[in-house]
C-alpha positions as CSV (number, residue, x, y, z in Angstrom):
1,X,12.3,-2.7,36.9
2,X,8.6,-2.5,36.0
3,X,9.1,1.2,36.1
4,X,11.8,0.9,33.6
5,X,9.2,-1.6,31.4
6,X,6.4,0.5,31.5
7,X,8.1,4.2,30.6
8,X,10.3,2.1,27.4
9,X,7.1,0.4,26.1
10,X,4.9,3.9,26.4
11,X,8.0,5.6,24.8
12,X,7.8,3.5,21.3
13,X,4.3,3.3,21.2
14,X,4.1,7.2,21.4
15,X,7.2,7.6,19.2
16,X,5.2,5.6,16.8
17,X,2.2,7.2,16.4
18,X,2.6,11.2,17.9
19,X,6.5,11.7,17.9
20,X,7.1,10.3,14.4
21,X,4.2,12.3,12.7
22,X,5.5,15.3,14.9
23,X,9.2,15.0,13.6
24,X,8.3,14.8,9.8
25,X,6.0,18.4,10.2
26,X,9.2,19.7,11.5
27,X,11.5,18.2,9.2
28,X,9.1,19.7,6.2
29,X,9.8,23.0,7.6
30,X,13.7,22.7,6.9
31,X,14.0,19.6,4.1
32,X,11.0,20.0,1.8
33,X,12.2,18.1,-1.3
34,X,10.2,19.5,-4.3
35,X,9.7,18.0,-7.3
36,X,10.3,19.3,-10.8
37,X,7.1,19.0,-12.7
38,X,6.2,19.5,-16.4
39,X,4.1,18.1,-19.2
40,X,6.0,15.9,-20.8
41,X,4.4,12.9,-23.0
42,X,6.7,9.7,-23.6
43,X,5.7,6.7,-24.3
44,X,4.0,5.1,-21.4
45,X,3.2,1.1,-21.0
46,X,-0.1,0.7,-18.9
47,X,0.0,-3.2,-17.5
48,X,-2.9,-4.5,-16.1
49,X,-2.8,-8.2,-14.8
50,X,-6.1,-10.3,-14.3
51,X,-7.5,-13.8,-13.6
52,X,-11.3,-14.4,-14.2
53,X,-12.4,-11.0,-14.8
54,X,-14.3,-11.3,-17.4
55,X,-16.8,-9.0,-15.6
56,X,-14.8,-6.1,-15.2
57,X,-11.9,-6.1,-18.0
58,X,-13.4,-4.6,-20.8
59,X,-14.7,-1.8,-18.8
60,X,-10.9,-1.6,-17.4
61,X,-10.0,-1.0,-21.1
62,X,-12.6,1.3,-22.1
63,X,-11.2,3.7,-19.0
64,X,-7.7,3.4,-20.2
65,X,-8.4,4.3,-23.5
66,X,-10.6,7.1,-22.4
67,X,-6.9,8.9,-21.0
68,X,-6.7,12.6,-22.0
69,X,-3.4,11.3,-22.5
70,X,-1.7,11.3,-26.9
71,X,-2.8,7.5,-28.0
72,X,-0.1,7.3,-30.3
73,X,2.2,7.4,-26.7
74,X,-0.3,4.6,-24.7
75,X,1.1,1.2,-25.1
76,X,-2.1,-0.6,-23.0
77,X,-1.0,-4.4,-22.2
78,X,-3.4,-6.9,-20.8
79,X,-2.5,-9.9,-19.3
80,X,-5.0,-13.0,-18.9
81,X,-3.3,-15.4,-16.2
82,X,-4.9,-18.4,-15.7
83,X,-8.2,-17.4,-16.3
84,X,-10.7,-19.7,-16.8
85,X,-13.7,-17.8,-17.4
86,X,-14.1,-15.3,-20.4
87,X,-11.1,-13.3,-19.6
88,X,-8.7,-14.5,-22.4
89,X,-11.4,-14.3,-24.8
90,X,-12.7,-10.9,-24.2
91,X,-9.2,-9.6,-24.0
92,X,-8.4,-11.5,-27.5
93,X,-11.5,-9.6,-29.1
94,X,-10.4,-6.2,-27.7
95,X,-6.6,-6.5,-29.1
96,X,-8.4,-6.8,-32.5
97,X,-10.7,-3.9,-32.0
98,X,-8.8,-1.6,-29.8
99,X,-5.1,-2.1,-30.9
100,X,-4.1,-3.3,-27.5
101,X,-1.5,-6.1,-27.1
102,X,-2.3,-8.8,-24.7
103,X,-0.2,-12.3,-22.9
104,X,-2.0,-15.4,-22.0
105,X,-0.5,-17.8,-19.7
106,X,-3.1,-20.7,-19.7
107,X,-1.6,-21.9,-16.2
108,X,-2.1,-19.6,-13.0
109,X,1.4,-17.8,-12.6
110,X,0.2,-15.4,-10.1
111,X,0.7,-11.2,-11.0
112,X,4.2,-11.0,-10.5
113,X,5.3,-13.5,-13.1
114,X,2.5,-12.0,-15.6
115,X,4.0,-9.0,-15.5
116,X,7.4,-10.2,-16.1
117,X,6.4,-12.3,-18.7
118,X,4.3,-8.9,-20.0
119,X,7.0,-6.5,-19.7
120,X,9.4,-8.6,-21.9
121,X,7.9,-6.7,-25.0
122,X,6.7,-3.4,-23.6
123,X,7.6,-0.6,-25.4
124,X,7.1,2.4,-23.3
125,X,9.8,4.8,-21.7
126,X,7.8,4.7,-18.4
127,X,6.0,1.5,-17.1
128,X,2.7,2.2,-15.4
129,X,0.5,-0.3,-13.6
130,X,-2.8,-0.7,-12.5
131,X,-5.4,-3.5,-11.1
132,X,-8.6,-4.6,-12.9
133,X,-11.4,-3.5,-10.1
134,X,-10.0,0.2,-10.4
135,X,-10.5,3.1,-12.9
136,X,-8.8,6.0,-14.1
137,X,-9.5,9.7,-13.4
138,X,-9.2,11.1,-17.5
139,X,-6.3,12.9,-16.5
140,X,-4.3,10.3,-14.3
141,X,-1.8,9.4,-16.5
142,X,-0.5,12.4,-17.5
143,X,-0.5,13.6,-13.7
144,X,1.9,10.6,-13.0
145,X,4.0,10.9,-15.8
146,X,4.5,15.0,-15.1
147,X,6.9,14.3,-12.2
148,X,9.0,12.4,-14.1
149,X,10.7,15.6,-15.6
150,X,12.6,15.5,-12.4
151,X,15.4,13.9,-13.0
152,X,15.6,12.5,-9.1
153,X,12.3,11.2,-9.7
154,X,12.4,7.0,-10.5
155,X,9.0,6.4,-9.5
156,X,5.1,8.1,-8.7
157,X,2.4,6.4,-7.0
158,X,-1.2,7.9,-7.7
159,X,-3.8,8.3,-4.7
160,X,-6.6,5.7,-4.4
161,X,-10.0,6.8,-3.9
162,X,-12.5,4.8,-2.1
163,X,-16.1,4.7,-2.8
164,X,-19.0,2.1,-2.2
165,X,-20.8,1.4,0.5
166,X,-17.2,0.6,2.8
167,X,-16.5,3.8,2.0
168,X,-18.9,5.0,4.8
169,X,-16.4,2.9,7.2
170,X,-13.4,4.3,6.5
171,X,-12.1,5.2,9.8
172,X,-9.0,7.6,11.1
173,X,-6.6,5.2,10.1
174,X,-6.6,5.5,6.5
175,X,-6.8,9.4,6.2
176,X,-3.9,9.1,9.4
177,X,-1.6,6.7,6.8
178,X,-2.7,9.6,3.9
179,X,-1.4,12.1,5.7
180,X,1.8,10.2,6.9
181,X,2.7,9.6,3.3
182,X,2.3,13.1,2.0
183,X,4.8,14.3,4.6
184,X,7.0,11.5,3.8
185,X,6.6,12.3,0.2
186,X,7.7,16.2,0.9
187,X,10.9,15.4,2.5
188,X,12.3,12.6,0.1
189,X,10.4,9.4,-0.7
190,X,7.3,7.7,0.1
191,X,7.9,4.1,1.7
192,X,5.7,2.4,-1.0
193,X,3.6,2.7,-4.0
194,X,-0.3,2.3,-4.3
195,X,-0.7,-0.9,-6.0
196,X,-3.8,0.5,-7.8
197,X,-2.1,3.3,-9.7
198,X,1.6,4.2,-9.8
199,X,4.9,4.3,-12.1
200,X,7.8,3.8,-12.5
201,X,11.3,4.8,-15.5
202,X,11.2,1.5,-17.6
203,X,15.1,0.5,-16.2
204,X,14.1,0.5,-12.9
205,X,11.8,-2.8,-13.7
206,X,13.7,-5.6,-12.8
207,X,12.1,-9.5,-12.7
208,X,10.3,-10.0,-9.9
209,X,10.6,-12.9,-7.8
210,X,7.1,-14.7,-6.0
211,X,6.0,-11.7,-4.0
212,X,2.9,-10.7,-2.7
213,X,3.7,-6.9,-2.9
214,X,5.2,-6.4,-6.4
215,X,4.2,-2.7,-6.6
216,X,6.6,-2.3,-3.3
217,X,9.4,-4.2,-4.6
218,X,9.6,-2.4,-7.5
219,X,9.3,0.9,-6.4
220,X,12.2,0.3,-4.3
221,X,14.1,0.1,-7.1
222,X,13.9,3.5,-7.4
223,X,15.3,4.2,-3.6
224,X,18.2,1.8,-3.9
225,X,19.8,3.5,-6.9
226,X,19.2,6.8,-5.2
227,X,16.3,8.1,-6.8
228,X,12.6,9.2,-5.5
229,X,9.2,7.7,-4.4
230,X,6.8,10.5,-4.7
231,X,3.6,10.7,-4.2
232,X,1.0,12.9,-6.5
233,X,-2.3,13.5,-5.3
234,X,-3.5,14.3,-8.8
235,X,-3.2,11.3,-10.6
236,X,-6.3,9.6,-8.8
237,X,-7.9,5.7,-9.2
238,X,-11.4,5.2,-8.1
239,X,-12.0,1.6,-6.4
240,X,-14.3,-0.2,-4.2
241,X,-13.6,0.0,-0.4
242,X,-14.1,-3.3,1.4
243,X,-17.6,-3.6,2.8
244,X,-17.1,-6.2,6.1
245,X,-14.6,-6.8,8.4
246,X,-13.7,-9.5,7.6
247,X,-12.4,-8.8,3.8
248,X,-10.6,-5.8,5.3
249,X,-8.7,-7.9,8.0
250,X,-7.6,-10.0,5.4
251,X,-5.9,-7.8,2.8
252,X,-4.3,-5.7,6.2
253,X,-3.0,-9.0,6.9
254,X,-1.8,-10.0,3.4
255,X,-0.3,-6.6,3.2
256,X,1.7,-7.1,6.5
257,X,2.9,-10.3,5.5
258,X,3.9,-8.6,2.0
259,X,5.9,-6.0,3.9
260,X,7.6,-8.5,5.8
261,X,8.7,-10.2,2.9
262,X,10.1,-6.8,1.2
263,X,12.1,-6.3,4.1
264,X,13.4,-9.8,3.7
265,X,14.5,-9.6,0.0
266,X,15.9,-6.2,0.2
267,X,17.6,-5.6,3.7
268,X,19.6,-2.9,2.6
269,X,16.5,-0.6,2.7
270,X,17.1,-0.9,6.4
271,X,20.9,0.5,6.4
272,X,21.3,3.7,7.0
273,X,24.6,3.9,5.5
274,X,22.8,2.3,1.9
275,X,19.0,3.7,2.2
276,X,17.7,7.0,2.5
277,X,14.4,6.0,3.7
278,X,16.1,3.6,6.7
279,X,15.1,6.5,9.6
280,X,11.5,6.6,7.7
281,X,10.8,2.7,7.0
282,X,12.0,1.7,10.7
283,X,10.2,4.8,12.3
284,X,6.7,3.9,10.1
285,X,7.3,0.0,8.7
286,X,9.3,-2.0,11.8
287,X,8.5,0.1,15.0
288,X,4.5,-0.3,13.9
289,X,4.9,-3.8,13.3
290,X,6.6,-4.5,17.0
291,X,3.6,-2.4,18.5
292,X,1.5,-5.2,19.3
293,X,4.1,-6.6,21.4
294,X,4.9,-3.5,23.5
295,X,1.4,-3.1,24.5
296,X,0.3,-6.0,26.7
297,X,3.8,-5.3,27.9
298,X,2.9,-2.0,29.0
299,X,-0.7,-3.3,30.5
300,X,0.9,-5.8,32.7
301,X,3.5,-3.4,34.0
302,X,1.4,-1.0,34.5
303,X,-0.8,-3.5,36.8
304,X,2.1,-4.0,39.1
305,X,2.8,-0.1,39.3
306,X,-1.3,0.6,40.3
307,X,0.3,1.5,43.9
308,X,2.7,3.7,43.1
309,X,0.3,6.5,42.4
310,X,-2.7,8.5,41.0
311,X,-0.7,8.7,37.2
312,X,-0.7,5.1,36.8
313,X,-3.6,4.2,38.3
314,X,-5.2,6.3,35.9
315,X,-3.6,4.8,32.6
316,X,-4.4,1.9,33.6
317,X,-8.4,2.7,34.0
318,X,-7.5,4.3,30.5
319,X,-6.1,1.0,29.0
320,X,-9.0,-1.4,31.1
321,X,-11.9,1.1,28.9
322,X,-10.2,0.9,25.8
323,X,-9.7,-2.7,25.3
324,X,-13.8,-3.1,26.5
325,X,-14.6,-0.7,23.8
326,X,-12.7,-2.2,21.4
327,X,-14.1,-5.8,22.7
328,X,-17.7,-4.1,22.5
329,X,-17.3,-3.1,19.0
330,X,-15.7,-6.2,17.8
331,X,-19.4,-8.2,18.6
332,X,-21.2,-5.4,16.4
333,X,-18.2,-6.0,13.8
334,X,-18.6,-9.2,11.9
335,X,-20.7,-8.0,9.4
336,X,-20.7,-4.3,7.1
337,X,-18.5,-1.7,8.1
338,X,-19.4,1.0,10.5
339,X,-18.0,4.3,12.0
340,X,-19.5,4.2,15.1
341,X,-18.3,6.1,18.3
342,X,-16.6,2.4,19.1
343,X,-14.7,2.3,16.1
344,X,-11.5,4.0,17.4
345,X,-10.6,1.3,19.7
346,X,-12.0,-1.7,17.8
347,X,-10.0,0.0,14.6
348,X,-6.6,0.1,16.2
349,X,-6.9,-2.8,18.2
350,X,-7.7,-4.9,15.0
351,X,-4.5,-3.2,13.0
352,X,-2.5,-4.6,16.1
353,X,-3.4,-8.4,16.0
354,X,-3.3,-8.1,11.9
355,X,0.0,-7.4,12.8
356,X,1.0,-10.8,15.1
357,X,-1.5,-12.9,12.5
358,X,1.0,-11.5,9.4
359,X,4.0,-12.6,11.5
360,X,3.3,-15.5,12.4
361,X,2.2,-16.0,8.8
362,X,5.6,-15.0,7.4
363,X,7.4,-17.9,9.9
364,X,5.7,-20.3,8.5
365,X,6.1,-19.2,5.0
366,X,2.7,-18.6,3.9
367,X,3.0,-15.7,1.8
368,X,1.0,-16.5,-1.3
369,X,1.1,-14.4,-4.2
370,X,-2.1,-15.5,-5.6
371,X,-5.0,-13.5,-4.7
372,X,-7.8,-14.2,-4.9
373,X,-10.9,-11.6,-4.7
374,X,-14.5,-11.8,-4.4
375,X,-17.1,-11.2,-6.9
């Protein structure tokens, strides 16, 4: 039986990470899915959503308006929910100056209801959106909007680039997820958008409800009436990477939790028989999130099978060193980010109990849509 226990637990936990990754490089080989691009210029609605930013929003505009791309086709709409700093007033003064339009909601609503109460009077043919904190290469928005000449195409997501002092921390993960979504990308659709930078065709905005990840659900949109996520390298957003722990843990949490809650309001993405992304989003999205569970599933079998061999007894020495570098690191890991030679363990191990924290989250309903950052 524990034999049984312990070959099923290694089998999903290596499915997940090496056999998945190993099936979409094969699958590019006979199902790459390219996409028709050209320069086309409709008329674009940029949203961007903020609460007390009075720091940071008039720069956000600047950057917009600095687009390589025709002004006459940049609708820019600024939202000030909540705020009560200078937000509203700084955005008021722009609108004059800069012939940007602009929504107040004087109670805080929270960014998915700003943006539906925003988009009631957009304009543009194609809806882009974008956070406060981030900027805009010159040329991202007409590198998003160029892969919407394909017809299959109902939504792009852009390519965050992080800088700042974090950025010296980013470990394997994040270029391992990069790499995962290009692939994905190449044989149909990406499993979500980057909430920093991506769009979508204007019909394929539909009201949100109270959700924490608004960019997902609405680029699923796209996938349920048969169209394409893709993702496009070119079209980049430069923002700040978290610079402790800490801040990190949290938003993997709060994105966990948000992915949880997708899956809740739109089921169907997990049918094969109604999604083309099920084999994808179970493979990447459920599979990873039922890791944490299969692992101390797999130590404690693999402590009863220490007898039956050199193999096992080996794992397990291989399991017993990485949990105590992961422990190690964690003591080192309260503070800045680091990349040091512990960072592996500490990294993944981390990523697994953000994981069980987002669940148990979800139960209990705590999935707040208000977010709120650090100066």
């Amino acid at each position: 039986m524990f034999n049984f226990i312990f070959y099923l637990s290694l089998a999903v936990i290596v499915y997940v990470y090496v056999g998945y990754p190993l099936l979409l490089v094969l699958m590019q080989l006979t199902s790459y899915a390219r996409v028709k691009k050209a320069d086309i210029f409709p008329l674009v609605t940029v949203f961007v959503s903020a609460h007390n930013e009075a720091g940071h929003i008039e720069a956000k505009v600047t950057n917009l308006l600095e687009s390589d791309y025709p002004r006459e086709k940049l609708e820019i709409m600024v939202g000030s929910d909540g705020s009560t700093d200078e937000t509203y007033q700084i955005i008021k003064r722009l609108a004059g100056e800069k012939n940007i339009r602009y929504t107040v909601s004087f109670q805080r609503l929270g960014k998915p209801a700003m943006l539906n109460k925003m988009a009631k009077d957009a304009t543009g043919e194609i809806y882009i959106f974008s956070d406060v904190r981030q900027s805009f290469a010159k040329d991202a928005i007409r590198n998003l909007v160029r892969s919407f000449a394909d017809e299959g195409v109902g939504a792009v997501s852009g390519d965050l680039v992080l800088q700042g002092p974090g950025a010296a921390g980013i470990g394997f993960g994040w270029y391992y997820e990069k790499w995962l979504r290009h692939m994905e990308g190449n044989i149909g659709s990406i499993l979500e958008a980057t909430a920093a930078i991506y769009a979508v065709r204007k019909e394929l905005f539909h009201y949100l409800p109270d959700v924490i990840l608004e960019d997902t659900c609405t680029s699923m949109n796209a996938v349920i009436v048969g169209l394409r996520i893709v993702f496009e390298p070119a079209a980049r957003a430069y923002g700040m990477a978290a610079d402790t722990v800490s801040k990190e843990f949290i938003r993997r949490v709060r994105t966990l939790v948000g992915q949880l809650q997708v899956f809740a309001l739109m089921p169907e993405l997990l049918s094969p028989a109604k999604s083309k992304i099920a084999f994808q989003l179970i493979s990447h999205r459920v599979l990873r999130l039922a890791v944490p569970y299969f692992l101390p599933v797999l130590f404690l079998a693999n402590a009863f099978l220490l007898q039956r061999g050199p193999f096992f007894a080996g794992f397990f020495a291989f399991q017993a060193v990485f949990y105590l570098l992961a422990f190690l690191e964690s003591g080192s890991s309260s503070g800045s980010k680091g990349g040091g030679v512990l960072s592996g363990p500490y990294e993944f191990c981390a990523s697994q109990w953000a994981a069980v924290v987002a669940f148990m989250k979800f139960r209990r309903g705590e999935a707040n849509v208000v977010w709120e950052k650090k100066p």
